[in-house]
C-alpha positions as CSV (number, residue, x, y, z in Angstrom):
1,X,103.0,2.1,-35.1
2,X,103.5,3.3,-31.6
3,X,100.1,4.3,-29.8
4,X,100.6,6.1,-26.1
5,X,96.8,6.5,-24.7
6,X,96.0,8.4,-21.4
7,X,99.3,7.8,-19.7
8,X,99.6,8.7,-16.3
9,X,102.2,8.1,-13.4
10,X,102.4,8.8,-10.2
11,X,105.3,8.2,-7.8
12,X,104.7,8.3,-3.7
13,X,104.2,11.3,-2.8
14,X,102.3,11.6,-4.7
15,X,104.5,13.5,-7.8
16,X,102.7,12.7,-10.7
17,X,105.4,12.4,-13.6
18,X,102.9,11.9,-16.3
19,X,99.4,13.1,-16.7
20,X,97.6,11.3,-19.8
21,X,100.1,11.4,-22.4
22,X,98.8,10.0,-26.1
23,X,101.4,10.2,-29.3
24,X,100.7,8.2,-32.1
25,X,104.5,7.3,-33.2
26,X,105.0,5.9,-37.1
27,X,108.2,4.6,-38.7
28,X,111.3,6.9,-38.5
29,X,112.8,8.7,-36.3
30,X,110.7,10.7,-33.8
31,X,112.0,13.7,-31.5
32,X,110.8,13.7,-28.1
33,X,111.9,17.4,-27.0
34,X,111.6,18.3,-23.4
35,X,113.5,20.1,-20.3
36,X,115.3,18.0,-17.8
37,X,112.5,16.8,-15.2
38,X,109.6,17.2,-17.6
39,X,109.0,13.2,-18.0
40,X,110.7,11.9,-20.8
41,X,112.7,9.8,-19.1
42,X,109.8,8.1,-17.2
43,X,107.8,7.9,-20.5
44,X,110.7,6.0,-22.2
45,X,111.0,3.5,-19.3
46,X,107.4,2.9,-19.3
47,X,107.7,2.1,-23.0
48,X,110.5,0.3,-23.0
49,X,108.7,-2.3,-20.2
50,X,111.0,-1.3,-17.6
51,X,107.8,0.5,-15.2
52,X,104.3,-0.1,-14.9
53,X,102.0,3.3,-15.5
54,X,99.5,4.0,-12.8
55,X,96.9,4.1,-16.1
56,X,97.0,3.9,-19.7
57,X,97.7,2.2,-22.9
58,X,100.9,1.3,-24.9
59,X,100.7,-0.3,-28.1
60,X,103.4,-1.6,-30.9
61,X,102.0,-2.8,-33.6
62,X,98.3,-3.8,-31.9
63,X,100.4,-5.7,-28.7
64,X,99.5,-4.6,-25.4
65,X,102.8,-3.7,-23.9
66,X,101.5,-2.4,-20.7
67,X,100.2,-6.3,-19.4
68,X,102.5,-7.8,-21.5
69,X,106.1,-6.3,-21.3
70,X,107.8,-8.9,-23.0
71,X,106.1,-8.2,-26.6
72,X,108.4,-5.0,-26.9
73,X,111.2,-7.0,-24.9
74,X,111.5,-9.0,-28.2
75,X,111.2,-6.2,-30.0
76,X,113.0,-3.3,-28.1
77,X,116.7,-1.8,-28.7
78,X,117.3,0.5,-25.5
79,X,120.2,3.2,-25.0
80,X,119.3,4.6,-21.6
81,X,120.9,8.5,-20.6
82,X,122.9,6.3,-18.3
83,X,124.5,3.5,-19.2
84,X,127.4,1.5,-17.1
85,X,130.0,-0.3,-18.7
86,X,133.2,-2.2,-17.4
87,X,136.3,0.1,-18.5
88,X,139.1,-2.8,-17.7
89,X,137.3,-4.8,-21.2
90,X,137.7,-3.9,-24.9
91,X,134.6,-3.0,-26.5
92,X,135.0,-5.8,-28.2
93,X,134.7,-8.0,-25.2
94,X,132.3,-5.7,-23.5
95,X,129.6,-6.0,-26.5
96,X,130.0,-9.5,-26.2
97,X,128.7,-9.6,-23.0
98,X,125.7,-7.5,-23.6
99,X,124.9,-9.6,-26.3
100,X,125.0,-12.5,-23.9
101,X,123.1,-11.1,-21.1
102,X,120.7,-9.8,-23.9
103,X,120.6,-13.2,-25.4
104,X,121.2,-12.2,-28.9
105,X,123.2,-15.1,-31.2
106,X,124.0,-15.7,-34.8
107,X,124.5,-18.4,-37.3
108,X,128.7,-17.4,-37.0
109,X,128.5,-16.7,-33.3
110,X,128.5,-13.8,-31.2
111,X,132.1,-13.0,-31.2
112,X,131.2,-12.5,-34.7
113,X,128.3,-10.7,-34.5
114,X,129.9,-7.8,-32.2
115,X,132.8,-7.2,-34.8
116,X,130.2,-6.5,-37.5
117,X,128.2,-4.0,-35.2
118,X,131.3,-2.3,-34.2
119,X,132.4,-1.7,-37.5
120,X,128.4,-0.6,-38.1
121,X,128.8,2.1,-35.2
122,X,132.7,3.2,-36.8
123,X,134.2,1.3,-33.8
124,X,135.7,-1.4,-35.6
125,X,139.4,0.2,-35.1
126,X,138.7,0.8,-31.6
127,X,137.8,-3.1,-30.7
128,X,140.6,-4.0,-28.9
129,X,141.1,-0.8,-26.5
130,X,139.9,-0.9,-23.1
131,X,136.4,0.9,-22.5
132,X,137.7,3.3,-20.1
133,X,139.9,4.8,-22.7
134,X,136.9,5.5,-24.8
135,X,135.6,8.9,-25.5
136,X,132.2,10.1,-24.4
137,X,131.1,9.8,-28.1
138,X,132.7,6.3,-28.8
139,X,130.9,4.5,-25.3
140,X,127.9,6.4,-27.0
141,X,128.3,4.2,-30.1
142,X,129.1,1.3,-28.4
143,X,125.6,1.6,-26.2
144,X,124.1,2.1,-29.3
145,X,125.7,-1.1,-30.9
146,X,123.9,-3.4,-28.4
147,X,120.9,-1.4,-28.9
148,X,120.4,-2.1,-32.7
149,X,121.5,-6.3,-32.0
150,X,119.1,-8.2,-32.9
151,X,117.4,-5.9,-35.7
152,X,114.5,-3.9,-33.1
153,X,111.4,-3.3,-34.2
154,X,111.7,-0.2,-31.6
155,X,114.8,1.7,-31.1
156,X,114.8,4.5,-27.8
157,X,117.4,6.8,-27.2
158,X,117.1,8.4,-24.1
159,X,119.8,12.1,-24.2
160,X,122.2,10.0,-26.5
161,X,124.0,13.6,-27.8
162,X,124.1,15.1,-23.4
163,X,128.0,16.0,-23.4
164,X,129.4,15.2,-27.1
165,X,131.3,17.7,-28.8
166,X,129.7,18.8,-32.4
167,X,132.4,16.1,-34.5
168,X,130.8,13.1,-32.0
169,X,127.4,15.0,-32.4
170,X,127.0,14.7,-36.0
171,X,128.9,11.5,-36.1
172,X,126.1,10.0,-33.9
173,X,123.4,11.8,-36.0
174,X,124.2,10.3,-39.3
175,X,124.0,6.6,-37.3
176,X,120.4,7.8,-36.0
177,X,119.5,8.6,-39.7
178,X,120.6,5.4,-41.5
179,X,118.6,3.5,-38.5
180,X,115.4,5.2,-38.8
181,X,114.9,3.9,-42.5
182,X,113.0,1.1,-41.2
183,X,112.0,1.6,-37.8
184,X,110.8,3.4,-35.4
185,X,113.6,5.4,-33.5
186,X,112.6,7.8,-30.2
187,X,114.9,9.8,-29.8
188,X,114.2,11.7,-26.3
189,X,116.6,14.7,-25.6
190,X,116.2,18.4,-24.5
191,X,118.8,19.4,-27.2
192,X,116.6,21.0,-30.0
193,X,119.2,20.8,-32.4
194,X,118.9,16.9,-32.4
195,X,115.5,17.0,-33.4
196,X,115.8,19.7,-35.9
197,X,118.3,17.8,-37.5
198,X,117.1,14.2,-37.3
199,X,112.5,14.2,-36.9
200,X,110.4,15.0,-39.3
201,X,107.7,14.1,-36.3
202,X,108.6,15.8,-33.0
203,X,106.5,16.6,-29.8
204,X,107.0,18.5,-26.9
205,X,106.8,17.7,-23.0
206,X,106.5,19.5,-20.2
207,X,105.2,18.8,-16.7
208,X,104.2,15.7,-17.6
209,X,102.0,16.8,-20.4
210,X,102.4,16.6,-23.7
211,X,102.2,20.5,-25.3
212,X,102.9,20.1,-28.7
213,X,102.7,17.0,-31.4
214,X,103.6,18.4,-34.6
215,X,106.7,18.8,-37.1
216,X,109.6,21.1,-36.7
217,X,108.3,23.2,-40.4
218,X,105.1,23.4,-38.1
219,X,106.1,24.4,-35.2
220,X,108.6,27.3,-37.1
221,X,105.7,28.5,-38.8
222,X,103.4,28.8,-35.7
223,X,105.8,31.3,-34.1
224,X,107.0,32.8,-37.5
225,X,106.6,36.4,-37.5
226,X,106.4,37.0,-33.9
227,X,110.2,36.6,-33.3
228,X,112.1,40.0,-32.5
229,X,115.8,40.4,-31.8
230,X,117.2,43.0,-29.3
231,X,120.2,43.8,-27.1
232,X,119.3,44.6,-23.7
233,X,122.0,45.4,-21.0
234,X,122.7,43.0,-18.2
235,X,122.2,44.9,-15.0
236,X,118.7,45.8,-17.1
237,X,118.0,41.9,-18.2
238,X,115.9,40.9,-15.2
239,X,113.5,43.6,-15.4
240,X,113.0,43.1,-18.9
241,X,112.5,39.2,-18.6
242,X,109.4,40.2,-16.1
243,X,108.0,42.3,-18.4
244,X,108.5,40.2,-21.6
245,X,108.1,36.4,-23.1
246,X,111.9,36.2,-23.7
247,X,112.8,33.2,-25.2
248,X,117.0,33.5,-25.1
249,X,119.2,36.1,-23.8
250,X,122.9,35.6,-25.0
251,X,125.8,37.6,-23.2
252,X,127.3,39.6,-25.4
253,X,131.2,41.2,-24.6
254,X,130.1,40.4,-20.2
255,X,127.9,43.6,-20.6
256,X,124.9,43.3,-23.1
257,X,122.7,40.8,-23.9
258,X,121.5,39.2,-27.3
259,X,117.9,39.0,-26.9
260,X,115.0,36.9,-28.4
261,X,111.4,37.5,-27.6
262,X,107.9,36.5,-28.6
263,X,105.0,38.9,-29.1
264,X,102.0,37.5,-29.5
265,X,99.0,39.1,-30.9
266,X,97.2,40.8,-28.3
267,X,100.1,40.7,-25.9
268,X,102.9,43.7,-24.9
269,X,104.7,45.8,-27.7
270,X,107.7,45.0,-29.5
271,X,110.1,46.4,-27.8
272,X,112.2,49.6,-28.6
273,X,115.1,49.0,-31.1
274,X,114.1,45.0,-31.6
275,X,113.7,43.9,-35.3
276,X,111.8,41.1,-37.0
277,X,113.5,38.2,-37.7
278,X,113.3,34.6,-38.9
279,X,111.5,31.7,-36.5
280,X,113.7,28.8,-35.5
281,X,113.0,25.5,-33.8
282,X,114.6,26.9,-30.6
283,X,112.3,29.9,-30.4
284,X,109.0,27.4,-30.7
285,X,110.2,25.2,-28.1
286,X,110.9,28.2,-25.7
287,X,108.3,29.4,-26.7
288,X,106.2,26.2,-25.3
289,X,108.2,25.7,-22.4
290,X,108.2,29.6,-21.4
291,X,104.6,30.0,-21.6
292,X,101.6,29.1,-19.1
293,X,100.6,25.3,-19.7
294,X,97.3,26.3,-20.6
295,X,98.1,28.3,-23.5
296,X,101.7,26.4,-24.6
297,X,99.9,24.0,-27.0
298,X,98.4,26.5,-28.8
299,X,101.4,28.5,-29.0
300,X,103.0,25.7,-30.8
């Protein structure tokens, strides 16, 4: 188990990223769902050792990481949003040199050891090409190869789906899957369709706080029956948005929009020539992340 307790940080400034997270986090794979800027990045390097919090507790498993970072060191497979590789090596060679600097071995040595994870992560026909011929999805897999070296108690993914096309995508998702059998995998992204795909756990960050620690079912059902559909024209759209919780508006033809909204008991009307229809994940999250802070967890 994973325990966050009362994590706060705050940069000079001051910008406080976090402000008293707590998640409990168990085996599997876990969705943490957020905009860009809302902290998940921060929370993952904390976690991961990388930054001390201003306050607060991490455990794994009972161990202090927070004045011991080397307990999750040992224990910690990392695939950071960004993550540089040398293009003029093979993957094959590349790999080998994370494992080095990682100081991961095996009985049959390291060389080894990287053509077994390469073949694990479907890169195994790919070993000998240069890096920089790689595709967004395959330097994905390759990160991900040094990540799962070793065997991690803890696996992080920090936006590991940002700029893959769906083949890559669901390629990536089934890799996810079979590695949260026996571990625990945070997965952070603001992609809902990754966590509605891979978490039965999920929560949701925003400012810094945490809005929403539930399940995707959960959070459907929380927002189910207060979803209507609509088209509203563009020149039109802005109004309406002031006037409405609108939770997607999709361009329809360059004139008209498809539009979701949210009406909450006690809120506006639905509006004119909108229809019920069926909760999704994406309409919770906006839902969240549209609303005042104050009321987003509830919302949830």
């Amino acid at each position: 188990m994973l325990q966050i307790r009362d994590l706060l940080k705050i940069y000079p400034g001051p910008v406080t990223a976090l402000k008293g997270v707590s998640l409990d986090i168990p085996n599997g794979l876990f969705g943490l769902l957020g905009p860009n800027g809302a902290g998940k990045s921060t929370l993952m390097t904390i976690t991961a050792g990388l930054l001390q919090p201003t306050a607060g507790t991490i455990t794994l498993d009972g161990q202090d990481i927070v004045t011991d970072p080397s307990v999750v060191r040992r224990s910690l497979g990392y695939l950071p949003q960004e993550f540089g590789f040398y293009p003029e090596l093979s993957g094959l060679k590349m790999l080998m040199l994370m494992l080095k600097l990682k100081g991961v071995d095996a009985p049959q040595g390291r060389r080894k050891l990287a053509e077994e994870l390469l073949e694990r992560v479907n890169l195994g026909h790919a070993a000998k090409r240069k890096v920089g011929g790689y595709s967004g999805g395959m330097r994905q897999r390759l990160g991900l190869a040094q990540a799962v070296a070793g065997s991690p108690r803890l696996i992080i993914v920090d936006e590991p789906t940002a700029g893959l096309d769906p083949e890559e995508r669901h390629r990536f998702y089934r890799l996810l899957a079979e590695l949260g059998k026996d571990r625990i995998v945070v997965l952070s992204t603001h992609i809902v369709e990754d966590v509605a795909t891979l978490c039965p756990r999920m929560a949701i960050i925003r400012s810094g706080m945490v809005m929403a620690h539930t399940t995707p079912a959960k959070a459907r059902e929380g927002i189910e029956g207060h979803v209507f559909e609509g088209f509203v024209r563009d020149e039109e759209l802005a109004a309406f948005t002031a006037t409405h919780r609108v939770l997607s508006a999709i361009l329809v033809e360059g004139v008209t929009n498809r539009v979701r909204v949210a009406v909450h008991d006690g809120a506006v009307a639905v509006p004119g020539g909108f229809r019920a229809v069926p909760a999704t994940l994406e309409d919770a999250y906006m839902d969240v992340i549209r609303g005042p802070i104050a009321n987003a967890g509830a919302a949830a």
